[in-house]
C-alpha positions as CSV (number, residue, x, y, z in Angstrom):
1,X,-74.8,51.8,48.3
2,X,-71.1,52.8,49.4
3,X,-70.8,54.6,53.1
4,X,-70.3,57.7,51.3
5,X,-73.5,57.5,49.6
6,X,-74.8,56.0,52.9
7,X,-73.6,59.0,55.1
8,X,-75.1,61.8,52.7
9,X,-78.1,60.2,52.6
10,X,-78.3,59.6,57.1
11,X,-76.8,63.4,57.0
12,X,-79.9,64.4,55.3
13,X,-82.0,62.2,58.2
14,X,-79.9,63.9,60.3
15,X,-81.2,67.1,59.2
16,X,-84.9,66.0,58.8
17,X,-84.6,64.8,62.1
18,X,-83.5,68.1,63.7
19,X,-85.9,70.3,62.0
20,X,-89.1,67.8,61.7
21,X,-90.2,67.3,65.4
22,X,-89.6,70.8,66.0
23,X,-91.9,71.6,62.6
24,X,-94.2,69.5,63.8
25,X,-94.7,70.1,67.0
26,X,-95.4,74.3,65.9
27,X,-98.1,72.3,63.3
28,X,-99.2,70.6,65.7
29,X,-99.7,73.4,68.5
30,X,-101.4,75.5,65.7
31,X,-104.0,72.9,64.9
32,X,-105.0,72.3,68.3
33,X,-105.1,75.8,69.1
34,X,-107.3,76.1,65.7
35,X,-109.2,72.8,66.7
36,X,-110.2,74.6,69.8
37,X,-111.0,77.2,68.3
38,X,-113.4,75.5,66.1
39,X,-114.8,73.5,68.7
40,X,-115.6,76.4,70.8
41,X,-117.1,78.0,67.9
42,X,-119.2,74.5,67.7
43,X,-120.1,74.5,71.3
44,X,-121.2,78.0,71.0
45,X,-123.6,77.3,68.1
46,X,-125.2,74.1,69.8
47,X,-125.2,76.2,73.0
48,X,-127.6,78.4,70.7
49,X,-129.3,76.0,69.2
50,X,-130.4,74.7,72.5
51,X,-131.1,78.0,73.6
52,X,-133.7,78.0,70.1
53,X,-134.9,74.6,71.4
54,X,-136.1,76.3,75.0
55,X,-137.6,79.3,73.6
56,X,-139.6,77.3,71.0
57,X,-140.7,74.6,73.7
58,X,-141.8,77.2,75.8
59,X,-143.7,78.8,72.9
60,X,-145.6,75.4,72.2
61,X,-146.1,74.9,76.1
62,X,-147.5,78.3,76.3
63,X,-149.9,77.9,73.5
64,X,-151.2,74.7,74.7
65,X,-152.1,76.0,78.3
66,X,-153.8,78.5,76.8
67,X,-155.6,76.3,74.6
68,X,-156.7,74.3,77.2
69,X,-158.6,77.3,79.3
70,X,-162.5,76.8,79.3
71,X,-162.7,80.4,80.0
72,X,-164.3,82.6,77.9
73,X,-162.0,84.7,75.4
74,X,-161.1,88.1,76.8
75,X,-163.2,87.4,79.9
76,X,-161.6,88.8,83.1
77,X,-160.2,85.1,84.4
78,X,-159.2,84.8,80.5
79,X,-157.1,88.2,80.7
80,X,-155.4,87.0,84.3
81,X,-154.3,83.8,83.0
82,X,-152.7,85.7,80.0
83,X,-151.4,87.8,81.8
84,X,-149.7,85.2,84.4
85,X,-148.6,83.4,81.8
86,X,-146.5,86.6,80.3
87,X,-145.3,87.5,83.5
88,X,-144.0,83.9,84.4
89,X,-142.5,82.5,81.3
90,X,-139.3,83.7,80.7
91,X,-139.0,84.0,76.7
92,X,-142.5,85.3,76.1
93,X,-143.2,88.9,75.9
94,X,-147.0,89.2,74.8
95,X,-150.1,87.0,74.8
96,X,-152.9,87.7,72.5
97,X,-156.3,86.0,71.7
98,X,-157.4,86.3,68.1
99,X,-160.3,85.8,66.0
100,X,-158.6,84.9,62.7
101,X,-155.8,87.5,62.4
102,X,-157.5,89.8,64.4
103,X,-156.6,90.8,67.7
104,X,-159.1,90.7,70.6
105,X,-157.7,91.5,73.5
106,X,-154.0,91.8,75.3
107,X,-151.9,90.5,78.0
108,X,-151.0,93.7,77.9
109,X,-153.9,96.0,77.9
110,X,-157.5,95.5,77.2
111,X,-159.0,99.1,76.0
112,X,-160.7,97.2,73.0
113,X,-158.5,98.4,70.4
114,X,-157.9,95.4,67.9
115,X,-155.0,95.0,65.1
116,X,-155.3,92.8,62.1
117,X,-151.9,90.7,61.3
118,X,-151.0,90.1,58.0
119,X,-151.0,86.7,56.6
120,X,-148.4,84.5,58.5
121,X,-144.9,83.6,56.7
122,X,-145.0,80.2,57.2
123,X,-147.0,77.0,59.4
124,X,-144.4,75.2,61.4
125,X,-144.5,71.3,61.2
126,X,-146.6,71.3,64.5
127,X,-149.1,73.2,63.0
128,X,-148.3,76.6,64.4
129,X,-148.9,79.7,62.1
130,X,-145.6,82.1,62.2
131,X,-144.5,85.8,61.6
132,X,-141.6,87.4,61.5
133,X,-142.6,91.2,61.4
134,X,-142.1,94.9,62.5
135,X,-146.1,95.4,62.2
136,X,-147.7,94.4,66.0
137,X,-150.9,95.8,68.2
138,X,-148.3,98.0,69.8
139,X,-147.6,100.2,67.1
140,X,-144.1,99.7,68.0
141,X,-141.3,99.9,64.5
142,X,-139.8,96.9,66.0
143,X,-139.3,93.1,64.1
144,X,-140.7,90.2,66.6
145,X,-141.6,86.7,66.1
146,X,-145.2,85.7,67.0
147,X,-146.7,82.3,67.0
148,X,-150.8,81.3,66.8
149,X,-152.8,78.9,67.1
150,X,-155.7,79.3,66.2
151,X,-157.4,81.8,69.3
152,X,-154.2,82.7,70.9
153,X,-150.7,84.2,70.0
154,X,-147.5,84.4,71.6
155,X,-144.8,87.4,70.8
156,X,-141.1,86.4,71.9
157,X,-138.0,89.3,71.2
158,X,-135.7,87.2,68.5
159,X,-132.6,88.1,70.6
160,X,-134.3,85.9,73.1
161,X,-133.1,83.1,70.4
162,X,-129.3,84.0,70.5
163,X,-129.0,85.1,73.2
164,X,-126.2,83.5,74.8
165,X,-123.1,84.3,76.7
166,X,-119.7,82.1,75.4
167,X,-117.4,80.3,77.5
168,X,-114.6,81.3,76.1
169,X,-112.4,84.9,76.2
170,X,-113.0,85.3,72.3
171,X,-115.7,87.6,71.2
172,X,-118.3,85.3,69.7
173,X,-121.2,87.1,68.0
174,X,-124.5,85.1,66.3
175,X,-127.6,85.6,63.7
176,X,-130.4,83.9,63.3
177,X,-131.5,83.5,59.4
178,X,-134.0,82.3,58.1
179,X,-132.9,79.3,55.6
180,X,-136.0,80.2,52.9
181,X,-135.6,83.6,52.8
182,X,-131.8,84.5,53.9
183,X,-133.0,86.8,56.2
184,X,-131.3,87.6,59.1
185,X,-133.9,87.6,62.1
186,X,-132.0,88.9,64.8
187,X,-127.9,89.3,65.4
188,X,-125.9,90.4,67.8
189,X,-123.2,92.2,65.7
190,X,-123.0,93.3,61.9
191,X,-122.9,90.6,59.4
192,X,-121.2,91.1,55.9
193,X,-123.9,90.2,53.5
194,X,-121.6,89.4,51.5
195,X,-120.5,86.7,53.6
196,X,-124.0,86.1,54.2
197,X,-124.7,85.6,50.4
198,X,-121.8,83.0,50.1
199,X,-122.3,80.4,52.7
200,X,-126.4,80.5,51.5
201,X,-125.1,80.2,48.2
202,X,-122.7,77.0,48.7
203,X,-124.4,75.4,51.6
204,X,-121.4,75.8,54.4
205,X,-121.4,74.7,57.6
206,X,-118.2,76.8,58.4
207,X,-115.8,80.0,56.3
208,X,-113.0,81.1,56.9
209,X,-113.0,84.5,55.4
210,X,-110.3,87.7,56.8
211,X,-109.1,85.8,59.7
212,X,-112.5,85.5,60.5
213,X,-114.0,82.0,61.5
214,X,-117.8,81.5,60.8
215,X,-120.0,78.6,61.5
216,X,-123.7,77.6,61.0
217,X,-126.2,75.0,62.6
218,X,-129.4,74.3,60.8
219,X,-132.7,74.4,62.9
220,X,-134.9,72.5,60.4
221,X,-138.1,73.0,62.4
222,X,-137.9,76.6,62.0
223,X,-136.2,76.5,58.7
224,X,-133.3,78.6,60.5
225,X,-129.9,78.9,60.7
226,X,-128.1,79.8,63.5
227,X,-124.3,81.3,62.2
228,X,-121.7,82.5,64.5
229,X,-118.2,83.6,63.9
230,X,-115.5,84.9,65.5
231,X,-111.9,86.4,65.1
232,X,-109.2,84.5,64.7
233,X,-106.3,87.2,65.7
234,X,-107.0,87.1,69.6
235,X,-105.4,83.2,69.2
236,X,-101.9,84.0,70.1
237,X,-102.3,83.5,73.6
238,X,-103.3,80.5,73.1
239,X,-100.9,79.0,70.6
240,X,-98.1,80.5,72.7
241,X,-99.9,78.2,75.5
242,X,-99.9,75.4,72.9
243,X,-96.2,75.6,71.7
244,X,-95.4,75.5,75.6
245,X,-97.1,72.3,75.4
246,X,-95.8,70.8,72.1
247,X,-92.4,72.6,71.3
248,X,-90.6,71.1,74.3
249,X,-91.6,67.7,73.5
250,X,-90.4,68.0,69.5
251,X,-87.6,69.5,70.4
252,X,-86.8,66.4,72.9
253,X,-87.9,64.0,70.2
254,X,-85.6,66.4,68.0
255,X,-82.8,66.0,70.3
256,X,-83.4,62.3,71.1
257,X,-83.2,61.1,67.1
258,X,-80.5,63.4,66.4
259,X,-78.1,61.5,69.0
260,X,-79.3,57.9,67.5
261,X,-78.1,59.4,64.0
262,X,-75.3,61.3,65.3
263,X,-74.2,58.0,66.5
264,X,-75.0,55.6,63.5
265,X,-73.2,58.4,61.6
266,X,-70.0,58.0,63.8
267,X,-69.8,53.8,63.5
268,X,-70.4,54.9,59.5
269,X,-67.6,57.1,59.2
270,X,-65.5,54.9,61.3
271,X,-62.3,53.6,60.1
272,X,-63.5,50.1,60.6
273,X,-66.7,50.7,58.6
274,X,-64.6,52.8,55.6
275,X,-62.4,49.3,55.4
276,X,-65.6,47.2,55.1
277,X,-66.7,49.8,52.6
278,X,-63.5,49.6,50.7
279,X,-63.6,45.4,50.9
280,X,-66.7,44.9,49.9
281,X,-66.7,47.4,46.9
282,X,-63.5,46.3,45.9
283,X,-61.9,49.3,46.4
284,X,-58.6,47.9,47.5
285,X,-56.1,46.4,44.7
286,X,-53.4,44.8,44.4
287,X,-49.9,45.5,42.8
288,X,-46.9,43.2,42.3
289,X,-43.3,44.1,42.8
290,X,-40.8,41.5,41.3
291,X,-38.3,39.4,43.1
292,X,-35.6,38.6,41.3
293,X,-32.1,36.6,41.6
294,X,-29.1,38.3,42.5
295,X,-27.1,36.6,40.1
296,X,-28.6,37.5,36.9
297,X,-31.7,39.6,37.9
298,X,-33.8,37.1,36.3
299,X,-37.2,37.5,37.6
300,X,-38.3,34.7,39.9
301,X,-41.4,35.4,41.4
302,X,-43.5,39.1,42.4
303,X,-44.9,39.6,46.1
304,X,-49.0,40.8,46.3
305,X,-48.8,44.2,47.6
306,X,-52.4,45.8,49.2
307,X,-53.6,49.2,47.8
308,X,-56.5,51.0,49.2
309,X,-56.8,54.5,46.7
310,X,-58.7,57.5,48.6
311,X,-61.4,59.5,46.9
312,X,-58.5,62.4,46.0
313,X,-56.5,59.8,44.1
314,X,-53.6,59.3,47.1
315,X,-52.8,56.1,48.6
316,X,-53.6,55.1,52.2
317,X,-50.8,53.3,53.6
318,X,-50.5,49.6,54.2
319,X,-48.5,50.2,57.1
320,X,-51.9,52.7,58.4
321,X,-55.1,49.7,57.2
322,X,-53.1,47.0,57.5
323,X,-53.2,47.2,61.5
324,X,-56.2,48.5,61.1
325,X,-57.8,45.6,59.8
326,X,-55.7,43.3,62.1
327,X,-57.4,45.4,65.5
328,X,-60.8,45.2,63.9
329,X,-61.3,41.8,62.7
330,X,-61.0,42.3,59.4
331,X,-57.6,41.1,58.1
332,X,-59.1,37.9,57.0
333,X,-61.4,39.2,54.8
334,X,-59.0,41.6,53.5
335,X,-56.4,38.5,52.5
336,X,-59.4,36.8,50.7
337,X,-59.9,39.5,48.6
338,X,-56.2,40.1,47.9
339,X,-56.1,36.0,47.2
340,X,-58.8,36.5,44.8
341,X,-57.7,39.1,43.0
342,X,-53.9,37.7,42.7
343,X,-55.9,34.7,40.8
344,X,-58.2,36.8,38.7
345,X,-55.3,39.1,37.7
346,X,-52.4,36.6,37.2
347,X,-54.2,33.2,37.2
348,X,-54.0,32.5,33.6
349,X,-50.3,34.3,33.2
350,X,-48.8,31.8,36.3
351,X,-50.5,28.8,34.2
352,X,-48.1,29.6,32.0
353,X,-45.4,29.9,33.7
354,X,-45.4,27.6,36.9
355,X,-41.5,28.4,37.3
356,X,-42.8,31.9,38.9
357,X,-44.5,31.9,42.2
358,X,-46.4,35.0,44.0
359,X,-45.7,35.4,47.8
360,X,-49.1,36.8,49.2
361,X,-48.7,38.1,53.4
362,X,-50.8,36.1,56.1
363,X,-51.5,37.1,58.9
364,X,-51.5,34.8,62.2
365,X,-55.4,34.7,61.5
366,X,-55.2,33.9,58.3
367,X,-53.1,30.8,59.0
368,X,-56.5,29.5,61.3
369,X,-58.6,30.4,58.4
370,X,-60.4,27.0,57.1
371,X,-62.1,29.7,54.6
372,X,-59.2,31.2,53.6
373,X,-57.0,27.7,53.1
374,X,-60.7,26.1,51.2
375,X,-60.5,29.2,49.0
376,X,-56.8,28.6,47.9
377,X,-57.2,25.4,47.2
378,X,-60.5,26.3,45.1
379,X,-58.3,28.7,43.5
380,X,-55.8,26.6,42.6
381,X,-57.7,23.7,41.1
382,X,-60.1,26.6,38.9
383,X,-57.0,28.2,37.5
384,X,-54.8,25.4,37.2
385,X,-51.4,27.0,39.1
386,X,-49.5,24.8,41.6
387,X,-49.3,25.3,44.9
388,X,-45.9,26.3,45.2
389,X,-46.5,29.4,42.7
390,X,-48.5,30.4,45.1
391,X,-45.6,31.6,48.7
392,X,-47.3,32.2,52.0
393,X,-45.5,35.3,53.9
394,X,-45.7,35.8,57.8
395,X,-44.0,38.4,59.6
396,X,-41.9,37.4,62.5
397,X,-44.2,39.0,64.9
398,X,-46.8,36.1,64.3
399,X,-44.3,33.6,65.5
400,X,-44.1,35.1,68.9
401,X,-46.6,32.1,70.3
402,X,-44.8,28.8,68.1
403,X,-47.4,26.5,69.8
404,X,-50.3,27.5,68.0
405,X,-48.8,29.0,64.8
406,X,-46.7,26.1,63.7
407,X,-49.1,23.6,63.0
408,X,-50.7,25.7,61.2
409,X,-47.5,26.4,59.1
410,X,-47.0,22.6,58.7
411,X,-50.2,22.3,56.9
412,X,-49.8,24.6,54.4
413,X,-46.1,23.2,53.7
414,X,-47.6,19.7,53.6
415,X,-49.9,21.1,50.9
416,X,-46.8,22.4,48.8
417,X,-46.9,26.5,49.7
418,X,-43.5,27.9,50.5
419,X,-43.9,29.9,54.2
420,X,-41.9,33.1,54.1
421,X,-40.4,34.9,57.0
422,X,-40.8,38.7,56.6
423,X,-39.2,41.5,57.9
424,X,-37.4,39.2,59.9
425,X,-35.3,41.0,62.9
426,X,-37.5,43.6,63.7
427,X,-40.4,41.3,65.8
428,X,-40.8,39.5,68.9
429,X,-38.6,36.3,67.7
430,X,-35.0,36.1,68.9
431,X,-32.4,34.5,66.1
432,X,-32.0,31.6,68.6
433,X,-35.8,30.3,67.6
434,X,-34.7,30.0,63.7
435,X,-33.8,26.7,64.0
436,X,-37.4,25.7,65.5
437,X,-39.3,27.1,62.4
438,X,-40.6,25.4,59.4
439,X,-40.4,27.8,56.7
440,X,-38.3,27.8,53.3
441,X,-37.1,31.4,53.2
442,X,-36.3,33.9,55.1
443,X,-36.5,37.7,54.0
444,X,-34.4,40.3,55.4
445,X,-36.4,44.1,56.5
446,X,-35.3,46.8,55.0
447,X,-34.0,48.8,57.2
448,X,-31.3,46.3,57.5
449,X,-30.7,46.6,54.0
450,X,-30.8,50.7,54.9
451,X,-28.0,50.0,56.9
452,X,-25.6,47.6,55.6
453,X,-22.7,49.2,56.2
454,X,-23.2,49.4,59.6
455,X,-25.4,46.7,60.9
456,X,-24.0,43.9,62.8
457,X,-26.4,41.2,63.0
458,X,-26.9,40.9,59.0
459,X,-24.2,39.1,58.2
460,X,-25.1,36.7,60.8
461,X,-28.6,36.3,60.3
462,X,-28.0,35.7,56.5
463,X,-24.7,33.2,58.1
464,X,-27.6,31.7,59.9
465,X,-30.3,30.9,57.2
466,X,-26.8,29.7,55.1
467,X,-26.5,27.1,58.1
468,X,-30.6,26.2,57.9
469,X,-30.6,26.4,54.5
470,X,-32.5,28.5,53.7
471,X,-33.6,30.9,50.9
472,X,-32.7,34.8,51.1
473,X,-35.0,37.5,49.8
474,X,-34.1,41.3,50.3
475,X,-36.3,43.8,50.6
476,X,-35.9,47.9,49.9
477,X,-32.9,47.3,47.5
478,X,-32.6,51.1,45.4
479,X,-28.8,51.0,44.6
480,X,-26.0,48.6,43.0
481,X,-24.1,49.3,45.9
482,X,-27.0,47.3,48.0
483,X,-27.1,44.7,45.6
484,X,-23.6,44.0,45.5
485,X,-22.9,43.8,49.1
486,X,-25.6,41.1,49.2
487,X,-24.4,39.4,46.3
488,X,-21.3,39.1,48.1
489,X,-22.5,37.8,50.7
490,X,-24.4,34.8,49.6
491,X,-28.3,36.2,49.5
492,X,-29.9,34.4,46.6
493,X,-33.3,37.1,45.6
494,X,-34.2,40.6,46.1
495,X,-36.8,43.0,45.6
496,X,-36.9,46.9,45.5
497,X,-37.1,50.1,43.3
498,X,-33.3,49.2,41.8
499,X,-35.5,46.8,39.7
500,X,-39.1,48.1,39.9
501,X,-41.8,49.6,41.9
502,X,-44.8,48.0,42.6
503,X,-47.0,47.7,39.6
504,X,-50.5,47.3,38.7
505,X,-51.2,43.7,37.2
506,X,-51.3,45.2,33.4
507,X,-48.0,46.5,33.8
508,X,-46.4,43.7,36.0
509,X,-46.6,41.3,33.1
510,X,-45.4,43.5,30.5
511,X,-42.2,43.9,33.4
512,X,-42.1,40.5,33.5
513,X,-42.6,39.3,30.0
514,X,-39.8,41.6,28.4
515,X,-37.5,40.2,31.7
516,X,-38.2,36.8,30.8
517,X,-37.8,37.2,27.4
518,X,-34.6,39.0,27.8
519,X,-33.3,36.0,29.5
520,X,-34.7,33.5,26.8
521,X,-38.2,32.6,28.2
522,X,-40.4,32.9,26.0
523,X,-44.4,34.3,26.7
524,X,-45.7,31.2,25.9
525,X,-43.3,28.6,28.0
């Protein structure tokens, strides 16, 4: 995957990483504000439940103690324990003693009248007959629950049941429903029976239905269920209290991965990452220009030219990633590539012809290099080309410390490269260290050649590499004028748009082949 690719794709994360904690915190503040919500409504209905438990517990307790009198039924200690036990028990309203389903006397009143119950609905598991009915001794249109054993009866109010304040601020309201029948015993607000009618149907233990939030507990002893639901609209409160929780911590998270990307993003889009990019994608070529001799403009050898193309088809400059790769480390790894591909592009062609050499640039790193001077060598052996076809160019600036680069230089001769002094007068070298340097030619800048006319010092630096003897190559030569003044003055090679450009390897050999040829070499010398 290329940076470019790479820095779309961390964009994207970029993007993800602004907008997900924030998402996720509202998603999250929502769902705890619904969790409440639900647990309340959960609370609410155990809260019931229990308050089902107490009622029934006190309606077993009751019956018991009134089981266990000795007293005669309706007798006048009989009446005042009834009546003691009505007046002190919180969830009973009535005690009765019965013959059968008859009514004998009251905790209420005892004038003798008597009121037959209709069979009960139902015999608890403990034994206990049931009712749920409007029909009572009272004569009173009302539904109550009763419970009997089997002399004496206890009447509770069914709101007695659900009766039950919430904890929270929401308006909770409950019914009691019988699980049999689906009939709703008591309530405290209007139930949609259609509602009613679904969650019998399919068995739920909660519905959402209209912003509305029902739930239902089972009483399995009664064979009732307890439902209560609520509204959902009165939540915003709360999930305003819940974003002031859980929005400032995603947009901090927010904040806190956007800086990590923000900064991988800026080492991607470095220059020093877009060189690695370009090296290790191959990105970078190479074109030859020719060097050729002055006296017959026979071709001699080419130099290895870096080319790093941008995505809109220009050129970056040499003299622009060049440096570059020299302040970041990278200049090595950028001459190993430019070594390989000189031998994958002209490997077989210099084979051919070992009387032409390509000059490839060094830098003073590159002369340390064990990989780089292992990789040559491999180079050499797997294509067959000897080692001086292959010149070693240093500009003058890396001879400014001739303790540590000569050596180096010494090695290389020793192995057979030619060592080239580029752009030689516009560095850190004075002409007076000339004679200290081992090298085989010496190749005048260009903007000496620029300036022939006028410059001073070119006839004496080219008197001077006369006196060493060594080779002359000039660079930038565009007219015959330039040529012939150098001619003239004893420079054996040059190089420059008078004889061609820099050209891509398929080109170069055509150049070279039909230069050659034209001076009797043929292809396959």
């Amino acid at each position: 995957m290329t940076t470019r690719h790479l820095v779309g794709l961390i964009t994207g994360v970029l993007i993800l990483a602004i907008l997900l904690p924030i998402l996720l915190s509202i998603w999250l503040a929502q769902r705890e504000t619904h969790k409440q919500f639900i647990a309340e409504q959960e609370a609410y209905a155990s809260r019931v439940l229990i308050r089902t438990g107490q009622v029934m517990n006190q309606v077993k307790s009751a019956l018991k103690q009134m089981d266990a009198l000795k007293n005669p039924g309706c007798s006048k200690t009989h009446l005042q324990e009834m009546r003691r036990l009505s007046y002190s028990w919180r969830y009973i309203q009535e005690v009765l003693y019965i013959d059968g389903l008859t009514t004998k006397c009251s905790s209420l009143e005892n004038n003798g009248n008597t009121f037959t119950f209709p069979p009960p609905d139902r015999i608890t598991p403990a034994g206990y007959r049931a009712w749920y009915t409007e029909q009572n001794d009272l004569g009173i249109k009302r539904y109550m629950a009763a419970f009997a054993s089997e002399h004496h009866m206890v009447i509770i109010d069914p709101i007695s049941l659900i009766d039950v304040i919430p904890f929270s601020n929401n308006t909770t309201n409950v019914a009691l429903i019988s699980t049999s029948s689906n009939r709703v015993f008591s309530r405290s607000a209007e139930l949609d029976p259609k509602i009613l009618l679904r969650i019998h149907k399919d068995q739920l233990t909660t519905l959402t239905e209209n912003n509305v939030v029902y739930t239902v507990r089972q009483y399995p002893e009664l064979q009732l269920s307890i439902l209560t639901w609520s509204s959902t609209l009165p939540l915003s409160e709360r999930l305003h209290h819940q974003l002031l929780i859980w929005l400032p911590a995603g947009i901090l998270i927010s904040l806190l991965a956007s800086w990590l990307i923000i900064r991988v993003l800026r080492r991607l889009q470095s220059p020093r990452q877009r060189l690695l990019d370009a090296l290790n994608n191959a990105d970078i070529t190479v074109n030859y220009q020719p060097i050729v001799s002055l006296t017959d403009d026979k071709m001699v050898g080419c130099e290895a030219l870096a080319r790093w193309k941008q995505p809109d088809g220009s050129y970056l400059s040499p003299d622009i990633f060049i440096p570059l790769a020299e302040q970041t480390g990278l200049i090595t790894h950028l001459t190993e590539n430019v070594v390989k591909t000189v031998f994958r592009d002209l490997g077989k062609w210099l084979h051919l012809h070992p009387e032409i050499h390509v000059s490839i640039n060094l830098s003073v790193n590159d002369f340390h290099s064990v990989v780089l001077r292992t990789l040559l060598h491999q180079q050499l052996r797997i294509w067959d080309v000897a080692p001086q076809q292959i010149a070693l160019e240093l500009t003058e600036r890396g001879f400014a410390d001739p303790n540590t680069i000569l050596p180096a230089i010494a090695a290389y001769r020793r192995s057979g490269h030619p060592v080239y002094i580029d752009d030689f007068g516009t560095g850190y070298s004075s002409l007076r260290y000339l004679q200290d340097l081992e090298v085989d030619t010496l190749k005048i800048d260009k903007s000496f050649v620029d300036m022939l006319e006028y410059a001073q010092v070119t006839p004496y630096i080219i008197e001077m590499a006369k006196n060493l003897q060594l080779n002359i190559v000039a660079e930038g030569i565009e007219t015959p004028c330039q040529e012939k003044w150098l001619r003239e003055h004893g420079v054996h090679f040059g190089q420059g748009w008078l004889y061609s450009k820099a050209l891509s390897k398929e080109t170069f050999i055509l150049w070279a082949e039909n230069n050659l040829s034209a001076h009797g070499i043929s292809a396959a010398h």
